[in-house]
N, C-alpha and C positions, 0 to 999 in steps of 0.2 A: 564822106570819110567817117569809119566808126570809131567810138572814144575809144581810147585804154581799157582794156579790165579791170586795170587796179582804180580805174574812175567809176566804173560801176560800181565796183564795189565798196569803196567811202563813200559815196552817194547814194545804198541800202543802209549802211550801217547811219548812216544822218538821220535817215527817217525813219528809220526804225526806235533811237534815241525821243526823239520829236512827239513820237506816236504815245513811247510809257509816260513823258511827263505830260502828255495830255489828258491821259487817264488818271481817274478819284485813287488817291491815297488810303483808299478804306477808312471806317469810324474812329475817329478821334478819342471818344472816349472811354476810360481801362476798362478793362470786366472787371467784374465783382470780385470780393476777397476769394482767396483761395481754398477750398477745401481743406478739410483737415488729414491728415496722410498718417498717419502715428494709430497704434492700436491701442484701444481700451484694456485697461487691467484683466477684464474679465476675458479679450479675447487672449490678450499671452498667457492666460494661468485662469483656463474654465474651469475652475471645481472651485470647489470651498473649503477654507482654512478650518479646522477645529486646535483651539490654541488653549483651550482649559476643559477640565472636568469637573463637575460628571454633565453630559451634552444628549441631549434628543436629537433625533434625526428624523422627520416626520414625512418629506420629499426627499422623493427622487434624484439622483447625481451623485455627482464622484465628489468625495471628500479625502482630505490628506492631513496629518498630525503637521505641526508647526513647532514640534519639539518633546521633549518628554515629559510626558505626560504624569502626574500622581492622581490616585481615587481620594474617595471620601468615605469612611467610612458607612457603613448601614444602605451604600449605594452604588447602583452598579455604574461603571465607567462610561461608557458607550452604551445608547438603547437604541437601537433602530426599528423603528414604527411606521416603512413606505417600503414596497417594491424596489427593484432598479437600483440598488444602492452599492457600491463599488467606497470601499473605503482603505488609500494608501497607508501605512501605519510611514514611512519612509524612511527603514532604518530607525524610528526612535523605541521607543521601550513606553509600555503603558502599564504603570505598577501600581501595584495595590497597598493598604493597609491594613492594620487590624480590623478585622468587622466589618471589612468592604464585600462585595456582593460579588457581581459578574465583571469582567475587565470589559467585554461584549457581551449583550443580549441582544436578542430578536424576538421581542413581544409581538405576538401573534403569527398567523400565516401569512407569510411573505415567500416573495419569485427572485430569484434570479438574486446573490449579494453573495459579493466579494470581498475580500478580507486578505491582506496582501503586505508580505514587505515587512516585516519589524516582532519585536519582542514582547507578549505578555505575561507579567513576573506577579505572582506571590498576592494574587487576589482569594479573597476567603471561598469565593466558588468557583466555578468554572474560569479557565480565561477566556475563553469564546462559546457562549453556550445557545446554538445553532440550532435546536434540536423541531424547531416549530417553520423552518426554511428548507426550501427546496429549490433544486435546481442549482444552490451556489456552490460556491468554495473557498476555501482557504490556501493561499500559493507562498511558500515561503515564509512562513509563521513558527518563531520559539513561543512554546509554551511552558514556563519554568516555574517550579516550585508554587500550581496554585493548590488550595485547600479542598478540591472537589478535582474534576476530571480539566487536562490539557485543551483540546476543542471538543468538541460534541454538534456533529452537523446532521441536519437532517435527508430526508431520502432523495436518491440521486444528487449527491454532494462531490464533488471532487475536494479531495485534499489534496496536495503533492505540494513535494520537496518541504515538509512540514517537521518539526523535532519537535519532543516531547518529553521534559525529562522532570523528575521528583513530585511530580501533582499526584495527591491522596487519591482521587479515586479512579487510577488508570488514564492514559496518554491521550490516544488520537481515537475516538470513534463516531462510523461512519453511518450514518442511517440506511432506509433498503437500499438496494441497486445504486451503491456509491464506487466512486472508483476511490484508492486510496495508494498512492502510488510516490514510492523514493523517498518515503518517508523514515527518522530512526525514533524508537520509544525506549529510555533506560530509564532506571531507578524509579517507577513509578510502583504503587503499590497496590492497584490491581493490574488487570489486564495492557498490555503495551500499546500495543493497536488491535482492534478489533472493529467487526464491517457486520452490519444486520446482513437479514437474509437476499440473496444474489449480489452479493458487494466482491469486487474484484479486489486485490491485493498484493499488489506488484512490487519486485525490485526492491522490499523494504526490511529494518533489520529492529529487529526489540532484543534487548540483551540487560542483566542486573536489573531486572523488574522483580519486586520485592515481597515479602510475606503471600509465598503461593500465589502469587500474581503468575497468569497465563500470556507466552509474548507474544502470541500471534490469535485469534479467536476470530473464524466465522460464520454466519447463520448456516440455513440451510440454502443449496444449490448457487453455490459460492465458490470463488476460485482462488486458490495463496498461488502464487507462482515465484520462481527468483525472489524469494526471501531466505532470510537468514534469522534462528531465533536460537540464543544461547544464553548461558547463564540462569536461566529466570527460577524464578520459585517454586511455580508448576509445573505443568506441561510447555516442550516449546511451540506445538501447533494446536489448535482444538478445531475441527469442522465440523460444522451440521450434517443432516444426510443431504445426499446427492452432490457432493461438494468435489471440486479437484485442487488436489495440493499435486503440484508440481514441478521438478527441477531447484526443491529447496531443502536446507538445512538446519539440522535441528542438532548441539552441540550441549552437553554438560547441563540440563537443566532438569530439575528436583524432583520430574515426573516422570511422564514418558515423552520419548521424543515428539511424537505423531500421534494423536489419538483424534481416531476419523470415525464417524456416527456410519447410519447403516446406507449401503448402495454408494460409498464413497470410490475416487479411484484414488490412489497415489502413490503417482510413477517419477522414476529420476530422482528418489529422494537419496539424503544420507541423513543417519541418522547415529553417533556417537557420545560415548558417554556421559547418557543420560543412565538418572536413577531407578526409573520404570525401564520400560520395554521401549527397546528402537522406535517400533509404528508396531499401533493396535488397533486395527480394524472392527466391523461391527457385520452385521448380518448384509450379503448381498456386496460387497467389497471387494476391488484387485489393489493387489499390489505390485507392481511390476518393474523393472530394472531398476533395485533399491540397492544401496549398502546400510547392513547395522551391523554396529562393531562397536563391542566392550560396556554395551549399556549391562545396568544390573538386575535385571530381570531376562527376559527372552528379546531376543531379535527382532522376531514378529511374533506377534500374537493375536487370532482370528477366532471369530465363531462361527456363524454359518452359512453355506451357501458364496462363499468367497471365491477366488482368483488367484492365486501366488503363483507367482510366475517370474525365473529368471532372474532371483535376487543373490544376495551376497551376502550370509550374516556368518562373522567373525569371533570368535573369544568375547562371547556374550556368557552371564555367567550364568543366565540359567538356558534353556532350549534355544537354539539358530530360531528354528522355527516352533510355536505351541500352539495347538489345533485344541479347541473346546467344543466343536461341533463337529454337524455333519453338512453332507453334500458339498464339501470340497474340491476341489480340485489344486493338487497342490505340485509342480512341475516345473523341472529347468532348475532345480536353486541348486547355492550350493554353500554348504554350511559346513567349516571350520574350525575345530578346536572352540566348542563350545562345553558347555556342561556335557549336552546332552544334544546331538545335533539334528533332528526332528522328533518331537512327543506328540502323540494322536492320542487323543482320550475319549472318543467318540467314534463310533463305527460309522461306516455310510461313507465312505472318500472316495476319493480317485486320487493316489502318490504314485507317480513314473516319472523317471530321467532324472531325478535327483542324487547330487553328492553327498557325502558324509565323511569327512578326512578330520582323524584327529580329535574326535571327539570319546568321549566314552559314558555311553553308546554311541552309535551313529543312529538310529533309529529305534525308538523306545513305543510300536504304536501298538493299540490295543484295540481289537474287537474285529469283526469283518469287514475284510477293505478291499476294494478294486486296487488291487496294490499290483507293481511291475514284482518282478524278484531282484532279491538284494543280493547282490555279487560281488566277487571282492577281486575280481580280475577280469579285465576288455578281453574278449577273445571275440574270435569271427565268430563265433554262436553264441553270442550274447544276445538277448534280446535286445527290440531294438524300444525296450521297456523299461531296460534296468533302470534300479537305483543299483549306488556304488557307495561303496563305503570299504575300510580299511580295517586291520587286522584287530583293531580296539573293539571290535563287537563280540569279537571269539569270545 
């Protein structure tokens, strides 16, 4: 006769009990202390405090200010003297005194150093004076009231989102091939921002830069694009040759709006009541879908071998447009109650397809010119050369 099931089975579960306490309980005695689990100061906060001035930087790494900072005079604030160097300003303010030197320097040739974060006020020279470093930048930096120039970075520097206002010898400038970009420069008493030769210059605005100070300046084969430059002392833009100023604006400043060196293009501008001339071109130059309006001199004004092309000058008080040369090509504009709404004082052009409304004259040119005929009514046999202008020329 076979047991129960339920007999088998407390009769596995027995010996199965029998079996564990017959086996070793494993080692007796504890392990060893426990490791430590909590992170080292250095690992929550890797970089280094700078908590007084004036401080050498000789290595490598990231440093951050521990509060705000004062100079000494006869010395500069910050030196940095290694590669590699990344320094947080974080929000504080690093200010100067009487007789004090650089807020930052960079003694010697140095790579790659950052400059970030915070405020420097009212040092006797530079507040960052970058000029011997390459490859860095400055992100988010006031530069206020120092005694020499705002920052000064050397070639291939990025600046951005950087302000610059009341420092003696001009705001933000960028070494060669720097990007300098979303930055504002006012009340500085030279140039605002200005970028050596092939320096970009984006999205940024100089305005109330002071005694003939220029708000915008740069080298040759350089780009201004989406900027804004009004108010200033001088000129609002200055380019070297081969340079594009682009899609920006030049408002109310002591010069001419635009003054671009030779082989320059620039297109998309506006350029108003400035004290010079709208945009003034140089040998080899276009200028193309512009407005100038109301400046005190001519709209545009060009000398040789130029482009004008399809612009829009307004109640300028002297010529729309004023040619000083020759080999022109001058077509598509169209000029409005100006003094005098195109003057040619040079033979050798090519003028077709231009307006002239409202001006008196509408066209004042002299000498022999590949000129369209000037008419003073569309008709279906109009050439398809005219210029047009209105009854103020009779």
């Amino acid at each position: 006769m076979k047991p129960p099931k339920s007999h088998i089975l407390a009769t596995t579960i027995i010996s199965a009990l029998a079996l564990t306490q017959a086996q070793g309980q494993g080692a007796l005695d504890p392990p060893g202390a426990p490791a430590p689990t909590m992170k080292t100061l250095a690992q929550i906060e890797p970089r280094t405090p700078i908590g007084d001035l004036p401080v050498t930087l000789s290595a490598p790494g990231s440093y951050y200010l521990t509060g705000n900072l004062t100079g000494e005079s006869g010395l500069n604030g910050i030196t940095i003297e290694a590669d590699d160097v990344t320094i947080d300003l974080g929000g504080f303010v690093l200010t100067g005194v009487g007789g004090s030197l650089n807020g930052i320097l960079v003694s010697g040739a140095h790579v790659n150093l950052v400059i970030r974060n915070g405020t420097i006020r009212a040092w006797g020279g530079d507040g960052v004076n970058a000029t011997s470093a390459s490859a860095g930048g400055c992100f988010n930096v006031r530069a206020l009231s120092n005694g020499k120039a705002g920052m000064r970075t050397g070639e291939r520097s990025t600046i951005m989102d950087c302000v610059a206002t009341g420092n003696l010898e001009g705001g933000i400038r960028g070494g060669y091939h720097s990007l300098i970009s979303g930055c504002m420069a006012s009340a500085n008493e030279q140039a605002g921002i200005s970028g050596d030769d092939g320096a970009t210059i984006r999205d940024c605005l100089a305005m109330n830069n002071v005694s003939g100070a220029i708000g915008i300046v740069c080298g040759d084969v350089s780009v201004i694009a989406g900027c804004t430059s009004r108010d200033n002392g001088g000129n609002g833009f200055l380019a070297g040759a081969g340079s594009l100023i682009d899609r920006s604006t030049a408002t109310a400043n002591n010069g001419n709006g635009v003054q671009a060196s030779l082989s320059c293009s620039v297109k998309g501008c506006s350029a108003k009541n400035n004290s010079g001339a709208g945009v003034s071109v140089d040998f080899g130059s276009t200028v193309r879908d512009c407005v100038s309006r109301q400046n005190g001199v001519s709209g545009i004004e060009l000398t040789d071998r130029c482009l004008i092309l399809d612009n829009n000058c307004s109640e300028n008080e002297g010529e729309g447009i004023r040619v000083t040369g020759a080999s022109n090509r001058i077509e598509g504009n169209h000029m409005t109650s100006n003094a005098i709404g195109l003057k040619v004082q040079v033979a050798g052009n090519v003028i077709v397809r231009n307006t002239a409304l409202g001006n008196s004259p509408g066209f004042d040119v002299t000498g022999a010119q590949m000129i369209g005929p000037i008419e003073t009514t569309l008709t279906a046999t109009s050439s398809p050369w005219a210029n047009f202008t209105d009854v103020l020329d009779e």
